[in-house]
Backbone as JSON, one array per atom type, in Angstrom:
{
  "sequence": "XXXXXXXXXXXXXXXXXXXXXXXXXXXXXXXXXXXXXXXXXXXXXXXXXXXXXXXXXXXXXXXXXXXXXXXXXXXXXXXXXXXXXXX",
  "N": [[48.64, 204.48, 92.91], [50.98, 203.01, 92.17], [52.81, 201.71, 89.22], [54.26, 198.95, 88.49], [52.61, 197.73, 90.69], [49.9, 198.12, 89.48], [50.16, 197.46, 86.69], [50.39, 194.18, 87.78], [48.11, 193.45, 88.23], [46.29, 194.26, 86.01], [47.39, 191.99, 84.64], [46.56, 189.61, 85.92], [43.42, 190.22, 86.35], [43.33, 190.06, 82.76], [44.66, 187.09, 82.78], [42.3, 185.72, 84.33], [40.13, 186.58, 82.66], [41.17, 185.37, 80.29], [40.83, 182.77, 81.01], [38.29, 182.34, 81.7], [37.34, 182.83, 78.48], [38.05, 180.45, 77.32], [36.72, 178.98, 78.75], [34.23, 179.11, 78.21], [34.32, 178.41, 75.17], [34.94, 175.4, 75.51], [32.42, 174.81, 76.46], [30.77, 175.14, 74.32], [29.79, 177.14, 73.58], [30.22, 179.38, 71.99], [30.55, 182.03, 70.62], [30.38, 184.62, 71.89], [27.96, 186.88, 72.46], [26.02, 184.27, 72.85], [26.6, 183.74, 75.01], [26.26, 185.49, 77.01], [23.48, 185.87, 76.3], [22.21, 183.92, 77.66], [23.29, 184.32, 80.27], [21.53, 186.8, 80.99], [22.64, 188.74, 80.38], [24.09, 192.06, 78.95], [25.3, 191.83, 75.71], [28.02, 194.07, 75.04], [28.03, 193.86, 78.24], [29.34, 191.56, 79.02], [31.24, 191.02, 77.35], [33.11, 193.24, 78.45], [33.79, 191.12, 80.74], [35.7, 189.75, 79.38], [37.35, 190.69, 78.69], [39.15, 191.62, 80.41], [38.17, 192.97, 82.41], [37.7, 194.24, 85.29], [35.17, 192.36, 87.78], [31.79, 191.26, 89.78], [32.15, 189.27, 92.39], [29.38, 187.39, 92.6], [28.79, 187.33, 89.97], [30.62, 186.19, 88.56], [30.05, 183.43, 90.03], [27.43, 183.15, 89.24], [28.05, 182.86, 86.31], [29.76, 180.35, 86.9], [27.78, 178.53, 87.79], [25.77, 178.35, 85.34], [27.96, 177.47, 83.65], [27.91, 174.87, 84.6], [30.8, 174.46, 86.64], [32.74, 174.23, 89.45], [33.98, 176.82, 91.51], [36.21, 176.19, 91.91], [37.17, 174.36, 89.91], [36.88, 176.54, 87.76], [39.07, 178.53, 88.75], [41.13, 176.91, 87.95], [44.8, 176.07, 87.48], [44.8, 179.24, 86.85], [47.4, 181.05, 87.68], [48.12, 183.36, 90.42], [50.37, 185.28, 91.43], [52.15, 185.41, 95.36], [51.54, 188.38, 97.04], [53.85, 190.97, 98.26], [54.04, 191.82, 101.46], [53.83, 194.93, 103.17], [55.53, 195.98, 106.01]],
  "CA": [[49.11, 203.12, 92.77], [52.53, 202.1, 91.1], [53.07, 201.22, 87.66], [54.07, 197.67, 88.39], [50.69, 197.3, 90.92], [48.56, 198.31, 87.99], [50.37, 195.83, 85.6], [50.04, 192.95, 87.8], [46.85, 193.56, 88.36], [45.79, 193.34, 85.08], [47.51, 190.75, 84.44], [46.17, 188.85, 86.82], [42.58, 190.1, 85.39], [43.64, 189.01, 82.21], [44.0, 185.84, 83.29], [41.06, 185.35, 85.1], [39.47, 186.59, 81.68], [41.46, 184.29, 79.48], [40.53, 181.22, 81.41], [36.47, 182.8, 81.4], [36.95, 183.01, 77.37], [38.44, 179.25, 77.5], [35.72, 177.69, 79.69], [32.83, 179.23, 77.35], [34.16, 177.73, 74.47], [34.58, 174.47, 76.09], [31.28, 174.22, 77.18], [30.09, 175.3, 73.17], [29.21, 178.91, 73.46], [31.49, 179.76, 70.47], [29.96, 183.01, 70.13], [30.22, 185.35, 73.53], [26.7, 186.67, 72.65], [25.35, 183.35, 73.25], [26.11, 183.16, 77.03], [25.53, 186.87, 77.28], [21.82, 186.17, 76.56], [22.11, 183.0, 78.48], [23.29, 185.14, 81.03], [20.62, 187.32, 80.84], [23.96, 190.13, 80.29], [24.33, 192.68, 77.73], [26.73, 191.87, 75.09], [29.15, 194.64, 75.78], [28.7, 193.96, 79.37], [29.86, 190.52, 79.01], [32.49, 191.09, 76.8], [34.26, 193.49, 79.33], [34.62, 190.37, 81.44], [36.62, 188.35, 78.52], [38.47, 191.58, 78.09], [39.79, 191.84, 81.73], [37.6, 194.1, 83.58], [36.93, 193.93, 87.09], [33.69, 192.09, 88.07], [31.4, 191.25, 91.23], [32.01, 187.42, 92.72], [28.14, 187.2, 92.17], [28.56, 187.42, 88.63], [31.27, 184.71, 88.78], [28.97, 182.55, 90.28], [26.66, 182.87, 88.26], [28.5, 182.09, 85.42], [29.9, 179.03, 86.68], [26.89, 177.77, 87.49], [25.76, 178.3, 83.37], [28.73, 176.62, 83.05], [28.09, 173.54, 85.77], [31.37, 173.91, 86.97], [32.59, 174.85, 91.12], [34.94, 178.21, 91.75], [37.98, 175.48, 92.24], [37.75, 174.61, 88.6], [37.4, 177.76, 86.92], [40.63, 178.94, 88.82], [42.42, 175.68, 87.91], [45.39, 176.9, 85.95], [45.72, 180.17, 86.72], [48.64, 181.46, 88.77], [48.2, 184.49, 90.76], [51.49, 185.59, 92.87], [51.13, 186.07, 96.48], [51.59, 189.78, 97.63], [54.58, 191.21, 99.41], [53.37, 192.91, 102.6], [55.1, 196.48, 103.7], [55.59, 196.17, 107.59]],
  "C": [[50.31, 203.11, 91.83], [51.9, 201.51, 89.9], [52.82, 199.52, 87.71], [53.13, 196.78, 89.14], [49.94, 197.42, 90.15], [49.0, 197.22, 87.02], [49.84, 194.44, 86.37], [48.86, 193.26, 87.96], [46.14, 193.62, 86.98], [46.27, 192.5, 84.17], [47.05, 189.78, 85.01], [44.5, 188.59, 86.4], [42.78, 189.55, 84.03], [43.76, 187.54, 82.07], [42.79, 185.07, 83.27], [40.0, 185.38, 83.43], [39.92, 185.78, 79.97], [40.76, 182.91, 79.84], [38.7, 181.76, 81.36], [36.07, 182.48, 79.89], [37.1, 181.47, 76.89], [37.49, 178.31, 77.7], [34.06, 177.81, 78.53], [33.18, 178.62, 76.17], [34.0, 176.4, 74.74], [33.65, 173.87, 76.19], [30.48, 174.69, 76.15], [29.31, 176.5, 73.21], [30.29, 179.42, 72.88], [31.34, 180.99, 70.3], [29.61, 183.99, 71.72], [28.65, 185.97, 73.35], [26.06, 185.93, 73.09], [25.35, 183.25, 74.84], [25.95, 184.32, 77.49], [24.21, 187.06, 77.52], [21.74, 184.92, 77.63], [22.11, 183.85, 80.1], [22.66, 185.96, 81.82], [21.51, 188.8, 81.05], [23.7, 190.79, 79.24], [25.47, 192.54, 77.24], [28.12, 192.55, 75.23], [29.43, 194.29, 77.11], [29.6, 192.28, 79.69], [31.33, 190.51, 78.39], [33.71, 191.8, 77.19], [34.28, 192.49, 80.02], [35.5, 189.77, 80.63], [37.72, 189.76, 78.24], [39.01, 191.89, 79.2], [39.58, 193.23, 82.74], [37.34, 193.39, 84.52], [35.34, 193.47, 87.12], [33.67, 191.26, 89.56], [31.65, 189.45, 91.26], [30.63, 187.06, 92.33], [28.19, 186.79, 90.71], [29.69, 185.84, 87.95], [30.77, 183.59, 89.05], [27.9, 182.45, 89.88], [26.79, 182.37, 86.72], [29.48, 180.45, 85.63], [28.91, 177.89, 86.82], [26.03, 177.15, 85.96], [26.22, 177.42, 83.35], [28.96, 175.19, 83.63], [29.55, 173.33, 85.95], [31.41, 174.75, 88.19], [33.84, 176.1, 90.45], [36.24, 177.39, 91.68], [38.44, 175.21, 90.5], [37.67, 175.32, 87.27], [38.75, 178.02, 87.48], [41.58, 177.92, 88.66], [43.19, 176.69, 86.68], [45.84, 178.37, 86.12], [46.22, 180.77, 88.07], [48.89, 183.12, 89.39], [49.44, 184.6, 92.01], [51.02, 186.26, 93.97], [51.94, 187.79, 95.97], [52.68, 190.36, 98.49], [54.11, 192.28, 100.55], [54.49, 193.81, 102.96], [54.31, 196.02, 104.95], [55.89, 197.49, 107.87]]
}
């Protein structure tokens, strides 16, 4: 993979794990442990999502449910560029 495919790409994670670290305070889980056990996650493994690791849609959905909100407004906000396709 290319240099600047690997950057956007985690930038793009990033993202996704800025607006994750955003929505938990929001919703008064000040303390990423707290929705970790909520979760029923292990602290580290939670904390690679706020740090921009790759994770399963399942796990997404499960945390927005925690968080009573839909998939449309966790991704409100952030801006992923499309993709140029090689023909």
């Amino acid at each position: 993979m290319k240099n600047s495919d690997t950057k956007l790409k985690s930038d793009e994670l990033n993202a996704i794990a800025n607006r994750l670290k955003e929505l938990r305070k929001e919703k008064g889980y000040t303390n990423y442990e707290h929705i970790a056990f909520a979760l029923e996650m292990s602290r580290s493994a939670y904390w690679r999502l706020e740090t921009g690791a790759n994770f399963e849609l399942k796990t997404l959905i499960k945390i927005c449910r925690l968080l009573d909100i839909s998939l449309e407004e966790f991704f409100q906000g952030i801006k992923i560029p499309n993709s140029k396709l090689s023909k």
